[in-house]
Backbone as ProteinMPNN parsed JSONL, in Angstrom:
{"seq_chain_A": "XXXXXXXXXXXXXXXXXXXXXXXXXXXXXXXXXXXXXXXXXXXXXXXXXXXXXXXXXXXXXXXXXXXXXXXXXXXXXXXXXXXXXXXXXXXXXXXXXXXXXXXXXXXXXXXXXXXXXXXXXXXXXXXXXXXXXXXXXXXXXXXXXXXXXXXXXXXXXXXXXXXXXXXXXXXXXXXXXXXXXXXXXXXXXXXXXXXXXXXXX", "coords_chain_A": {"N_chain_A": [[73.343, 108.123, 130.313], [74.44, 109.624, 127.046], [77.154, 108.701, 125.657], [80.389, 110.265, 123.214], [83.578, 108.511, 122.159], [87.247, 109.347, 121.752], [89.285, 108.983, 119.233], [91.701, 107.854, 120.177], [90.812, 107.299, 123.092], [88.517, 105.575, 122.512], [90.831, 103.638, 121.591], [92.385, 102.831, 123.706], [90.163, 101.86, 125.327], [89.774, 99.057, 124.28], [91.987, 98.329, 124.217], [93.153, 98.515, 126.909], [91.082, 97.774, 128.77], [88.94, 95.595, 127.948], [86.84, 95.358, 126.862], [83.808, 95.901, 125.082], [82.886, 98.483, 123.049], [80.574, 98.955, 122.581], [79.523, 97.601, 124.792], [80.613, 99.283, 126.593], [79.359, 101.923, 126.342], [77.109, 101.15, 127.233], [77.686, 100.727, 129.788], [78.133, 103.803, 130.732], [75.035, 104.626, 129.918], [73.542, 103.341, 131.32], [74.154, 104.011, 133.452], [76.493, 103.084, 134.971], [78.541, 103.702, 137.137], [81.239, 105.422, 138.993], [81.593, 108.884, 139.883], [84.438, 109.889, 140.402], [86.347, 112.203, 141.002], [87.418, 115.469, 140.08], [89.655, 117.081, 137.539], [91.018, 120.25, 138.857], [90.409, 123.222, 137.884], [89.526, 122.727, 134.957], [87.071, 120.959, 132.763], [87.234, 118.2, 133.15], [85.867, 114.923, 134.181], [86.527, 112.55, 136.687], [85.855, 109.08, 136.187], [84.896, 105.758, 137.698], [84.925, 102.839, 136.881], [83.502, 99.57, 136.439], [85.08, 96.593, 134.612], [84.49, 93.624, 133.521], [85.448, 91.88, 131.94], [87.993, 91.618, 132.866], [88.129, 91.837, 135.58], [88.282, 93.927, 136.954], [88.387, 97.716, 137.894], [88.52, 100.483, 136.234], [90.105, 104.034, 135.145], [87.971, 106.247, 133.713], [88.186, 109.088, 131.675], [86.499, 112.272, 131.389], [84.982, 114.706, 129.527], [83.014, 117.475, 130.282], [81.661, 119.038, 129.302], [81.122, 117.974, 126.378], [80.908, 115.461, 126.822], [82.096, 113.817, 126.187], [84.48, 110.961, 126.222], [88.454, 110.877, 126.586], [90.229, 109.502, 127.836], [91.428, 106.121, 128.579], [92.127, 104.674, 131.618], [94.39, 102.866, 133.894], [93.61, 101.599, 137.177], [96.006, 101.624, 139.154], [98.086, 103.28, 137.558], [96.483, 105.811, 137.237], [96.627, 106.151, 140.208], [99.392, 106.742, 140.294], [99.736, 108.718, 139.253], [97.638, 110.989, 139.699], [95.607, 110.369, 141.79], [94.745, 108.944, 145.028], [92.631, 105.999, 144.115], [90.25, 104.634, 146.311], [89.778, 101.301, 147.616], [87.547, 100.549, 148.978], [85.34, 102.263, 147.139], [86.585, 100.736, 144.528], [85.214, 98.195, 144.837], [82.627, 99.264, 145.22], [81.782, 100.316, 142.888], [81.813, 98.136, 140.797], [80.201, 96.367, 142.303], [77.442, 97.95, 141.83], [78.078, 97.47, 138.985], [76.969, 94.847, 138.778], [74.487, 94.968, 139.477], [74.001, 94.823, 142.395], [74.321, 96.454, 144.526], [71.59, 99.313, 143.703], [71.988, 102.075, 143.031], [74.448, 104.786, 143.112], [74.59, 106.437, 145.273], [76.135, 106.874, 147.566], [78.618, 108.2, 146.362], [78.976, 110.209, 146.943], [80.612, 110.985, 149.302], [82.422, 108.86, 148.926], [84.156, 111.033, 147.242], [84.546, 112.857, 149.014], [86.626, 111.778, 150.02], [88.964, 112.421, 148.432], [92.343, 113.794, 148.207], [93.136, 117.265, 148.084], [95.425, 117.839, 145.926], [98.323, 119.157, 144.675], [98.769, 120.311, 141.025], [100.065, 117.776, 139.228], [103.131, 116.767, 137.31], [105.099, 115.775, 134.549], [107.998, 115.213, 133.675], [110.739, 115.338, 131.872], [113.436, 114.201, 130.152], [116.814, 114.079, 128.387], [118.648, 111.037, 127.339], [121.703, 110.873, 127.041], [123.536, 108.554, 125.681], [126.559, 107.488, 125.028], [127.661, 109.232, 126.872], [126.2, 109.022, 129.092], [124.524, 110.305, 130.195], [122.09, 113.142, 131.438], [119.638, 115.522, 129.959], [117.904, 118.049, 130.757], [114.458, 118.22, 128.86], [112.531, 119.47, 129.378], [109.217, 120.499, 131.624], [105.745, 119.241, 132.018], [102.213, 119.788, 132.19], [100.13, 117.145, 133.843], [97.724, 117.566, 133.456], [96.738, 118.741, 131.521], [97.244, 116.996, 129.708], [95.337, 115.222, 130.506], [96.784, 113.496, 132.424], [97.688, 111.283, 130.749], [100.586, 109.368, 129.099], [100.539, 108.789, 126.743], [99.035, 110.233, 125.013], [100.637, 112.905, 125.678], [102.864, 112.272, 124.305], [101.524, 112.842, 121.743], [100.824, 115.905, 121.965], [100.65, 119.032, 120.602], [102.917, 121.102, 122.136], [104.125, 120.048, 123.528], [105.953, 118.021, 121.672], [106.529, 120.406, 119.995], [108.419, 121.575, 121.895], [110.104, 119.43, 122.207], [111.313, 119.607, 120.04], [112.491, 121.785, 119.425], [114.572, 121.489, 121.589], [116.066, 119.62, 119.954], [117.488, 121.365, 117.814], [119.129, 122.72, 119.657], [120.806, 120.506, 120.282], [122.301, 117.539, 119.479], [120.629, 114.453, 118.025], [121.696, 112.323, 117.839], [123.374, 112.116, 119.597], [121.66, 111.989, 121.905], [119.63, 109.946, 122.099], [117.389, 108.972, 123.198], [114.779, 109.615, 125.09], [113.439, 109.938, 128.39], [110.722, 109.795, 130.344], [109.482, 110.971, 133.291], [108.046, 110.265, 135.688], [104.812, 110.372, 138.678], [104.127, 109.979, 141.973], [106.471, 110.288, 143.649], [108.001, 110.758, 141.887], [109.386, 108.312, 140.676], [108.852, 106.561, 138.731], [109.049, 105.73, 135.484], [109.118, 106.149, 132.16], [110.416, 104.923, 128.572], [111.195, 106.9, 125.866], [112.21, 106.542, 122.132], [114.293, 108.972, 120.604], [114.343, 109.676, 117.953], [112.239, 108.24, 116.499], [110.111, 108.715, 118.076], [110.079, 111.894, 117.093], [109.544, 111.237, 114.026], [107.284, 110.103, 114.035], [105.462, 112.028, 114.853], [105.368, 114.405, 112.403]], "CA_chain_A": [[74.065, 109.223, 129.704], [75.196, 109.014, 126.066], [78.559, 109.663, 125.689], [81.583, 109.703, 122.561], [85.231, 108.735, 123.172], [87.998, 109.983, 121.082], [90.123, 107.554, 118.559], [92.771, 107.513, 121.539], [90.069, 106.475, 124.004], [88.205, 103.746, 121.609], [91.922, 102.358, 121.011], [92.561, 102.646, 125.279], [89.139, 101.21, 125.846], [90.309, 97.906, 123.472], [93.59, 97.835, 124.79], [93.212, 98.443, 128.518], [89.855, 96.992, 129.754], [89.028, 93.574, 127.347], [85.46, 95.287, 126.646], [83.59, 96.19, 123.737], [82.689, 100.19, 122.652], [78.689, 98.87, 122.952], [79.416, 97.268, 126.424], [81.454, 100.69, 127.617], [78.452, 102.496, 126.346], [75.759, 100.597, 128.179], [78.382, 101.426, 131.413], [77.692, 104.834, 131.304], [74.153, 104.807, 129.64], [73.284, 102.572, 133.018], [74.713, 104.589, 134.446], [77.177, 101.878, 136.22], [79.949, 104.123, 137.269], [81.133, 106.191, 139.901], [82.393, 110.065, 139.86], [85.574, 110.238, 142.131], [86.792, 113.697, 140.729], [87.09, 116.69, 138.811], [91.0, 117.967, 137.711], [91.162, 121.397, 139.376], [90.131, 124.252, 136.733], [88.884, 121.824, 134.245], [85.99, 120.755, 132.834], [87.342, 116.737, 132.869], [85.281, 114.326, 135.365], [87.337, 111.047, 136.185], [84.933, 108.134, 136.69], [85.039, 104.593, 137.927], [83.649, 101.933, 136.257], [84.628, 98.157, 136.565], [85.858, 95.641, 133.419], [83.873, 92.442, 133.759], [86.439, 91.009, 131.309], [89.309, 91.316, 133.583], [87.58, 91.801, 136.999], [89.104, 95.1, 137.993], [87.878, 98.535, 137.733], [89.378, 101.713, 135.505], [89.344, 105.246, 135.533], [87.761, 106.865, 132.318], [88.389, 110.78, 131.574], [85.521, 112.735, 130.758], [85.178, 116.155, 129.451], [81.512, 116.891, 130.887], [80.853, 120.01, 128.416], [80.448, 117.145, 125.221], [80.352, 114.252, 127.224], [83.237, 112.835, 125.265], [85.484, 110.809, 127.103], [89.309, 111.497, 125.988], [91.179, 108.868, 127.599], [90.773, 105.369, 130.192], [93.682, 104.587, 133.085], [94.357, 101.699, 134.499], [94.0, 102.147, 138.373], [97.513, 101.701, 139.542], [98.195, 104.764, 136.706], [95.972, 106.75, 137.904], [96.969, 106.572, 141.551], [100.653, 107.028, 140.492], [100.047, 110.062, 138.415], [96.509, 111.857, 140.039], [94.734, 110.422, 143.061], [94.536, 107.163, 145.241], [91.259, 105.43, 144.448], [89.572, 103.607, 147.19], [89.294, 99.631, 147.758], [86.01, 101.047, 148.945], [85.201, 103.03, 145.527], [86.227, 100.064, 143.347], [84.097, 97.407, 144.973], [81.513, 100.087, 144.736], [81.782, 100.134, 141.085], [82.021, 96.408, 140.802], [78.829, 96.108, 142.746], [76.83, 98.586, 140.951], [77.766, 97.027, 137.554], [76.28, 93.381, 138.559], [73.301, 95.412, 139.938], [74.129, 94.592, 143.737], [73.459, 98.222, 144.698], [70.755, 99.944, 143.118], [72.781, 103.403, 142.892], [75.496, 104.861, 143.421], [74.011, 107.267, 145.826], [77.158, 107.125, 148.128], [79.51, 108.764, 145.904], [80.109, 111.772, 147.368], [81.358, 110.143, 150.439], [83.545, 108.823, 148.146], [85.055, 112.352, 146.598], [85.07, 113.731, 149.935], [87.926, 111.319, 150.359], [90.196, 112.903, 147.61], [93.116, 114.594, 148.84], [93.74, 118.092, 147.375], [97.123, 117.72, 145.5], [99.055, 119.645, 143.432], [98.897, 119.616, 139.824], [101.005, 116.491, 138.735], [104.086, 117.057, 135.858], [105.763, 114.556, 133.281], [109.146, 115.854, 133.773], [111.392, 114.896, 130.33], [115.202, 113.903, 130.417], [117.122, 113.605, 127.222], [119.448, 110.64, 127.862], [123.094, 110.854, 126.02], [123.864, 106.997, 125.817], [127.469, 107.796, 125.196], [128.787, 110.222, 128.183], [126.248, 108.177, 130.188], [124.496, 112.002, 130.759], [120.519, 113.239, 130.977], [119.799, 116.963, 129.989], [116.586, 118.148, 131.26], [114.011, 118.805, 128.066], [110.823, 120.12, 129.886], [108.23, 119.892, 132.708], [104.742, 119.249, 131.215], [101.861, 119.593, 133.093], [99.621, 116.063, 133.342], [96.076, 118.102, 133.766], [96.768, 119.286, 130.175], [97.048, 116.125, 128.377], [94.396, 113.859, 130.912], [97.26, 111.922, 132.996], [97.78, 110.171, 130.353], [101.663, 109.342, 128.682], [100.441, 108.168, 125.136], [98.419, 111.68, 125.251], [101.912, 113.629, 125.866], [103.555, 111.978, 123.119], [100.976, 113.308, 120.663], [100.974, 116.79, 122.311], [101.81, 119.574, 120.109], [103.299, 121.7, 122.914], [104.894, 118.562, 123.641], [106.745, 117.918, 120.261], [107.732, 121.433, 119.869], [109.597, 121.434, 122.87], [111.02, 118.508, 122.089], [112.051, 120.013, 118.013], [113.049, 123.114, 120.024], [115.608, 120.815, 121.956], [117.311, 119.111, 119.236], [117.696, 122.308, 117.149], [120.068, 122.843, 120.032], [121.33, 119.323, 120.77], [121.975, 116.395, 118.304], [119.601, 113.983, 118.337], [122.3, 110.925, 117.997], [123.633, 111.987, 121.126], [120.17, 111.782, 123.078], [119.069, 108.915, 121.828], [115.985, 108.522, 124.086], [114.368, 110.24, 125.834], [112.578, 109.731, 129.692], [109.183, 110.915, 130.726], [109.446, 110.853, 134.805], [106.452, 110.404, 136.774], [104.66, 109.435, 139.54], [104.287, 111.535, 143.05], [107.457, 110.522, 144.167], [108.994, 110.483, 140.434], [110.4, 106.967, 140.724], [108.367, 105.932, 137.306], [110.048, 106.347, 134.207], [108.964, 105.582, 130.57], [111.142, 105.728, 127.753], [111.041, 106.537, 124.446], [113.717, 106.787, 121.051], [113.838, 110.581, 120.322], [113.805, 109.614, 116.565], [110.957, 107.596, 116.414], [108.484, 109.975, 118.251], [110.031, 112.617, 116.101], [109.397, 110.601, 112.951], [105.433, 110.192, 114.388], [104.952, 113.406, 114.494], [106.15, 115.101, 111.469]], "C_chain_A": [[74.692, 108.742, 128.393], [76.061, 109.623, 125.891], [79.796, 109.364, 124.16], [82.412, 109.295, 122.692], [85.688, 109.116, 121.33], [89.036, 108.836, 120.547], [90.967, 107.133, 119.7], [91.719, 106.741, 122.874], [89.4, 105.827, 123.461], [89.476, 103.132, 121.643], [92.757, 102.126, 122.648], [91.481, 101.624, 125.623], [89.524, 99.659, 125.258], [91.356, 97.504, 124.412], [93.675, 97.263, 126.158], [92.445, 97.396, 129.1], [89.245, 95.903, 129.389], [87.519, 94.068, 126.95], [85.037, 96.128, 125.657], [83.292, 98.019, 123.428], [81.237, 99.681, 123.334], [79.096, 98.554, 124.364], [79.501, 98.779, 127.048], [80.087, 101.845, 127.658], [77.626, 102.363, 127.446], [76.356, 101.303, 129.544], [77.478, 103.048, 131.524], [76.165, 105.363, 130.587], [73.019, 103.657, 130.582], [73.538, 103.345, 134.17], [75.407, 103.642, 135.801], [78.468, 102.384, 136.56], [80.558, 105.254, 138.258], [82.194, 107.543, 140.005], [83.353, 110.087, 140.902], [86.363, 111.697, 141.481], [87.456, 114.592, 139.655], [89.095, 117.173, 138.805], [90.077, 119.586, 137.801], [91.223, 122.431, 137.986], [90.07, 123.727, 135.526], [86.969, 121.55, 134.036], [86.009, 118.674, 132.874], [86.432, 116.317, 134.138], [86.534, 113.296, 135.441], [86.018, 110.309, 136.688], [85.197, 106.862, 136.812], [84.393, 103.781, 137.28], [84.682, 100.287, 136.087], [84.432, 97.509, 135.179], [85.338, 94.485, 134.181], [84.99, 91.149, 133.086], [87.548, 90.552, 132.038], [88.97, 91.388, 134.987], [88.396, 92.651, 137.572], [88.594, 96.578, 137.355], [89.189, 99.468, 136.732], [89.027, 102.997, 135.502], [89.552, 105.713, 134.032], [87.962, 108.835, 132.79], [87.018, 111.214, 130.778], [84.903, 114.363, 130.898], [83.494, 115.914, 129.616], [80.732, 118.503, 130.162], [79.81, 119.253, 126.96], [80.097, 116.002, 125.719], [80.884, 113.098, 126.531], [84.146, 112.786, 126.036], [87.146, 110.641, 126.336], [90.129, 110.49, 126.26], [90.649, 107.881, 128.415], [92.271, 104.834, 130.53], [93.57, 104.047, 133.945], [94.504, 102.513, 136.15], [95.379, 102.526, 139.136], [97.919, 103.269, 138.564], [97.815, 105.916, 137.446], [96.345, 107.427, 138.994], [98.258, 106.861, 141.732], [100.519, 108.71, 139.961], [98.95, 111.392, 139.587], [96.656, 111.723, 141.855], [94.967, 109.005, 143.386], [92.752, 107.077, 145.077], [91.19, 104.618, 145.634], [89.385, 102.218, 146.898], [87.742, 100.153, 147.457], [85.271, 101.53, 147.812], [85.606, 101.976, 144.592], [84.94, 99.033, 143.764], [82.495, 98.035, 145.002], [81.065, 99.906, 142.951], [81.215, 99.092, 140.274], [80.182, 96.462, 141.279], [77.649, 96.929, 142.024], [76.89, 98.176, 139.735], [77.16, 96.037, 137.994], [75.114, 93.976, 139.257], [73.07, 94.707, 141.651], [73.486, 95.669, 144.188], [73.476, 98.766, 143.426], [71.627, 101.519, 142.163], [73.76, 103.755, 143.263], [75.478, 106.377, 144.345], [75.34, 107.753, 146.864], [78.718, 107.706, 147.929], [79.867, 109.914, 146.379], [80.727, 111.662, 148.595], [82.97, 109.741, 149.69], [84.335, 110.367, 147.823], [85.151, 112.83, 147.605], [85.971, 113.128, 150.415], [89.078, 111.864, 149.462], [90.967, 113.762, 148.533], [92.929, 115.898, 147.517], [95.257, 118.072, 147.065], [97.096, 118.467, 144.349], [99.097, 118.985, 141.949], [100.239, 118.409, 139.485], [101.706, 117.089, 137.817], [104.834, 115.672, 135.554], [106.834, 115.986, 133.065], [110.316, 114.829, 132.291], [112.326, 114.992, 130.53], [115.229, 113.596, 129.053], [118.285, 112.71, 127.76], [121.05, 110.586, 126.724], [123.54, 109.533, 126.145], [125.164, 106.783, 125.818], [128.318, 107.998, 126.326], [127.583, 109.658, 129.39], [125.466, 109.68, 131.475], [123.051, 111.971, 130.423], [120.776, 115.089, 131.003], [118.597, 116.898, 129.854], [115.988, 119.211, 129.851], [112.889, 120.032, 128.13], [110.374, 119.522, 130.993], [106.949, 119.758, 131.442], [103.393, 119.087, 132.328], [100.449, 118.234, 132.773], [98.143, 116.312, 133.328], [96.458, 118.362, 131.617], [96.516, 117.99, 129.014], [96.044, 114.561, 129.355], [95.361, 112.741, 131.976], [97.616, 110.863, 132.447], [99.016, 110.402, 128.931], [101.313, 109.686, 127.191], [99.734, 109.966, 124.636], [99.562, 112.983, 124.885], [102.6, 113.367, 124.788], [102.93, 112.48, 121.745], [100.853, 115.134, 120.409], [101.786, 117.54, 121.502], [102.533, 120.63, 120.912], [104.393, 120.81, 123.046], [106.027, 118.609, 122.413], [107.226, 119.232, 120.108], [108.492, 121.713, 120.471], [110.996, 120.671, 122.155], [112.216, 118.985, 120.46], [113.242, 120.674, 118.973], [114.393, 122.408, 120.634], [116.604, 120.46, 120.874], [117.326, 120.172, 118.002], [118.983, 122.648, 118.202], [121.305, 121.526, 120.342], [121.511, 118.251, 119.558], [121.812, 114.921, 118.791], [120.736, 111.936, 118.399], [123.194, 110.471, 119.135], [123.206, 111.875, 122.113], [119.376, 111.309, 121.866], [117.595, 108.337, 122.229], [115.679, 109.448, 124.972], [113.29, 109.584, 127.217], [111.419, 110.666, 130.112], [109.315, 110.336, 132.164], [108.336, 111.479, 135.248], [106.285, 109.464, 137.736], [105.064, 110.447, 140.753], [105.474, 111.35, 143.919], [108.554, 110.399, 143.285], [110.045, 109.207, 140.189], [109.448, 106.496, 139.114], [108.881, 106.484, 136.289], [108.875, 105.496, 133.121], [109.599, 105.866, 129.579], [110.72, 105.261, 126.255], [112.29, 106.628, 123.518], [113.016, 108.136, 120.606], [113.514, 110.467, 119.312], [112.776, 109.232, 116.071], [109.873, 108.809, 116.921], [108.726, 111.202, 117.397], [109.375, 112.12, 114.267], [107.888, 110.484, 112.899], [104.86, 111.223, 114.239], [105.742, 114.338, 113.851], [105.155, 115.901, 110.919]], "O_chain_A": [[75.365, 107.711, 128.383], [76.094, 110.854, 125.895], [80.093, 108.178, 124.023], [82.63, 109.527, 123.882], [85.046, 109.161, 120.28], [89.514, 107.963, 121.272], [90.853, 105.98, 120.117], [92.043, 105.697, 123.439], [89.571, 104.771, 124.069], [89.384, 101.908, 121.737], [93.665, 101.299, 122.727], [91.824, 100.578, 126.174], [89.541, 98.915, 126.238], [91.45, 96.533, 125.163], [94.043, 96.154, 126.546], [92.857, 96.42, 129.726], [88.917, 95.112, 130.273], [86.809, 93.104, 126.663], [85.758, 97.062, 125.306], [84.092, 98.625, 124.141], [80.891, 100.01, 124.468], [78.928, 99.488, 125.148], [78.674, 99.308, 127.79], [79.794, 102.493, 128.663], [77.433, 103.161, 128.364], [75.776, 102.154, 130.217], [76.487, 103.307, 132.206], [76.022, 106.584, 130.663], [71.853, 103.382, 130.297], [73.237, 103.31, 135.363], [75.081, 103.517, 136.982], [79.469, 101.698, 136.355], [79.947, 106.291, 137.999], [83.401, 107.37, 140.175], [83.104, 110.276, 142.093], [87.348, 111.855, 142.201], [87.908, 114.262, 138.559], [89.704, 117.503, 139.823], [89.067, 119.978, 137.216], [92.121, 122.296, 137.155], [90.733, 124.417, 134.752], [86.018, 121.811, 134.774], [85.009, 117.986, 132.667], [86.222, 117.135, 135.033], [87.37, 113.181, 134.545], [85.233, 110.845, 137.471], [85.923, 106.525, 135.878], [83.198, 103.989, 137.071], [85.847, 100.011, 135.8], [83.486, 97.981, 134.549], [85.664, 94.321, 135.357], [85.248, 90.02, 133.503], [88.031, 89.423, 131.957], [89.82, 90.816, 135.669], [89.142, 92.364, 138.508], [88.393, 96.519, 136.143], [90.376, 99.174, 136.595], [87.871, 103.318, 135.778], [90.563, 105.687, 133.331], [87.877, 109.477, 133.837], [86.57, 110.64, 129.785], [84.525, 114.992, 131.886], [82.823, 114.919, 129.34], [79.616, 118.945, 130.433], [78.678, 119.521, 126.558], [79.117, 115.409, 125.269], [80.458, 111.961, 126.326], [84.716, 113.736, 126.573], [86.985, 110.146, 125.22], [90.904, 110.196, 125.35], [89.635, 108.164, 129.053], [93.243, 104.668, 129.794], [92.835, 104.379, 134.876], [95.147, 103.532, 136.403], [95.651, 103.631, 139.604], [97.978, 104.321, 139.201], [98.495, 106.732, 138.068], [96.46, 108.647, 139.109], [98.653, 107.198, 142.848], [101.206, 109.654, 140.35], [99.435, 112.399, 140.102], [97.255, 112.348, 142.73], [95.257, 108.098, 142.606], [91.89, 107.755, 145.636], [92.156, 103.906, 145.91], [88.788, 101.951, 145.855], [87.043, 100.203, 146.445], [84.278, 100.822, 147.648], [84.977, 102.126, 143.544], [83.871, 99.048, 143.154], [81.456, 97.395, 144.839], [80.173, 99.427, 142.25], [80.397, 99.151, 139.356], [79.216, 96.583, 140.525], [76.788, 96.158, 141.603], [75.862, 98.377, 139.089], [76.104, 96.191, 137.38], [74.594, 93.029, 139.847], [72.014, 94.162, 141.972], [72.264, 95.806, 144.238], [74.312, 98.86, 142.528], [71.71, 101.754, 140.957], [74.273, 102.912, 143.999], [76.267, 107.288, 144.096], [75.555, 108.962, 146.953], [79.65, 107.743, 148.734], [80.936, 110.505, 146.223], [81.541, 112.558, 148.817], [84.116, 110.157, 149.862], [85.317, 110.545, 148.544], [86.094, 113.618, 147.523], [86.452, 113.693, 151.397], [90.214, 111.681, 149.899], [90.449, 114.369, 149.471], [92.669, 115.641, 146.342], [96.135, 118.274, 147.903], [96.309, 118.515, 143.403], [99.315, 117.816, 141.628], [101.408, 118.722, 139.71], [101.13, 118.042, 137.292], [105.034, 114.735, 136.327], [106.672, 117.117, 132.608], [110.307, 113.607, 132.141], [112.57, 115.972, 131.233], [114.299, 113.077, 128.434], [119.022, 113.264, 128.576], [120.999, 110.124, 125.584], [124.179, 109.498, 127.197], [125.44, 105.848, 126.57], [129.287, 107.346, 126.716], [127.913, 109.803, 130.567], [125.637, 109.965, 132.66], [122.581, 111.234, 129.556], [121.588, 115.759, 131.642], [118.019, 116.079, 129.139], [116.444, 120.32, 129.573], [112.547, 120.975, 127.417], [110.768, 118.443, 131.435], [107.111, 120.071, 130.262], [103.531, 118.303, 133.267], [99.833, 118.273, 131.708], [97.363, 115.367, 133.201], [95.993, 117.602, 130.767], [95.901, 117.974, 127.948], [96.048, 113.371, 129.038], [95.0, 111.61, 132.301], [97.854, 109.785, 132.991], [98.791, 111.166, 127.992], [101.732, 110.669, 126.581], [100.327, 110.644, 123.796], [99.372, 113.833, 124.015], [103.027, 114.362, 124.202], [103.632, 112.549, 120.736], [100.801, 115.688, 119.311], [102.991, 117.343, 121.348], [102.958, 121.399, 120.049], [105.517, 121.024, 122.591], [106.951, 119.418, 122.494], [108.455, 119.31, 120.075], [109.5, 122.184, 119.942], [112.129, 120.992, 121.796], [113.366, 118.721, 120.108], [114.392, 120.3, 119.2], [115.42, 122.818, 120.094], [117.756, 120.894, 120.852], [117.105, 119.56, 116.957], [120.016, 122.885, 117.574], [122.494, 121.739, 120.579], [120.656, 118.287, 118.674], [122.505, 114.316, 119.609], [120.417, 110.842, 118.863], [123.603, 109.382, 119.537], [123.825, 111.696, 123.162], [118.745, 111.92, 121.003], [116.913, 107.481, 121.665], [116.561, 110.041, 125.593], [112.412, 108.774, 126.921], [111.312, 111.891, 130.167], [109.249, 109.108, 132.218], [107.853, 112.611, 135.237], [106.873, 108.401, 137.937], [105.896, 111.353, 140.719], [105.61, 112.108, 144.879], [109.701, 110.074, 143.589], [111.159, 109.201, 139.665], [110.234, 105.77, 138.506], [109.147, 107.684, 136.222], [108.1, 104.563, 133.33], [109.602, 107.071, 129.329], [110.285, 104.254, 125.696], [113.384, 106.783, 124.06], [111.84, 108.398, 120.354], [112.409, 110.961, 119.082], [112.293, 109.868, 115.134], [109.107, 109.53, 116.282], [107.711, 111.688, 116.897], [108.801, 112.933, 113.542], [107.273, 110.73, 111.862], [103.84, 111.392, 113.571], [106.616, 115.003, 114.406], [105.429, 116.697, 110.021]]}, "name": "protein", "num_of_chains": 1, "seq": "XXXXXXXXXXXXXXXXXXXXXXXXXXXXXXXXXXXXXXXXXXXXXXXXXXXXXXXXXXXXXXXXXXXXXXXXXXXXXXXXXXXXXXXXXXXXXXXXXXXXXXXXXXXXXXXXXXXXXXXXXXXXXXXXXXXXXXXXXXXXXXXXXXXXXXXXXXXXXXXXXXXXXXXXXXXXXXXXXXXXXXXXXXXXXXXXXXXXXXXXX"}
C-alpha cells in the first residue's frame, strides 16, 4: 500500500520510532502491519507496526480515504487515551516485520478484542499560579484531532477557545494551562498559555 504522512506525522515518525520515512514506507508497502481499529464515525484506521530501531511496536493513524497517515503514538499513549493493545497484537507485528509469519491473516481476532468505549476528551484547566486556582477552559474531543496532544495544540477550534478564554480572563493570571487525559484522567500535560498563544497567531 502506498501511503503519505502529514509534516506532523514525518516529524512523529523521526521523533517517536528511530526509523527512516523510506523504512516506514516499505512497513506499509509490505504490508508489515496490523489493523487493530477504526475511531467510531471516522474514516481513521489505527495500525500496528513494530520499530526495529527501538524494538517496540507503535500505533500509526490513518485516514483510509487518501491513505495519508496524520499522526504515530507510542503504545502506552495510545492505551491511555483510545484502546489497550494486545501483548498478543504487538508480538504479532514484531513477527510479521522479520517475516516470521507470512501474514497477518489473524487480525481480526485481534479487533474483535477491542472494547467499545466512549469517545475519549482532553479536558483543559487554566491554572492561576497565584491563588493556587484551575478554571475549567474546555472539553475537546480526542477523535477530532487523532489522540494525539501535539495535534490539539495546533487545533483551530482548539486555540479559539482558548483566545475566547483570555478575552475573559488575564492571561498573567493563568499562566499555564493543563490538558487532562487518560481514561481515568490522572495524566496531565502542561503548557505556558503565552507561548502556545504566541504559536499560533
Amino acid at each position: 500500500m502506498k501511503i503519505l504522512l502529514t509534516n506532523h506525522a514525518e516529524d512523529r515518525l523521526l521523533a517517536r520510532t528511530g526509523i527512516s520515512l523510506k523504512d516506514f514506507k516499505n512497513i506499509y508497502e509490505g504490508e508489515k502491519f496490523i489493523p487493530v481499529g477504526v475511531e467510531t464515525g471516522t474514516y481513521r484506521r489505527h495500525e500496528l507496526f513494530y520499530s526495529y530501531k527501538l524494538k517496540q511496536c507503535f500505533v500509526s493513524i490513518r485516514d483510509e480515504r487518501n491513505s495519508q497517515i496524520i499522526t504515530i503514538l507510542p503504545i502506552d499513549y495510545h492505551q491511555n487515551i483510545a484502546w489497550k493493545i494486545t501483548t498478543k497484537a504487538q508480538l504479532m507485528a514484531e513477527n510479521i516485520y522479520k517475516g516470521i509469519i507470512e501474514s497477518n491473516e489473524e487480525h481480526e481476532e485481534i479487533m474483535e478484542e477491542i472494547p467499545v468505549i466512549k469517545p475519549s476528551i482532553f479536558r483543559v484547566v487554566a491554572i492561576n499560579t497565584h491563588k493556587m486556582a484551575q478554571k475549567k477552559v474546555g472539553s475537546f474531543d480526542c477523535n477530532a484531532v487523532s489522540y494525539d496532544i501535539d495535534l490539539l495544540l495546533t487545533d483551530s477550534q482548539f486555540i479559539n477557545c482558548v483566545k475566547d478564554f483570555f478575552l475573559e480572563n488575564n492571561i498573567n493570571d493563568f499562566s499555564i494551562l493543563e490538558i487532562i487525559y487518560g481514561k481515568k484522567r490522572e495524566l496531565v500535560r502542561k503548557v505556558f498559555s503565552a507561548k502556545l498563544l504566541n504559536d499560533n497567531q
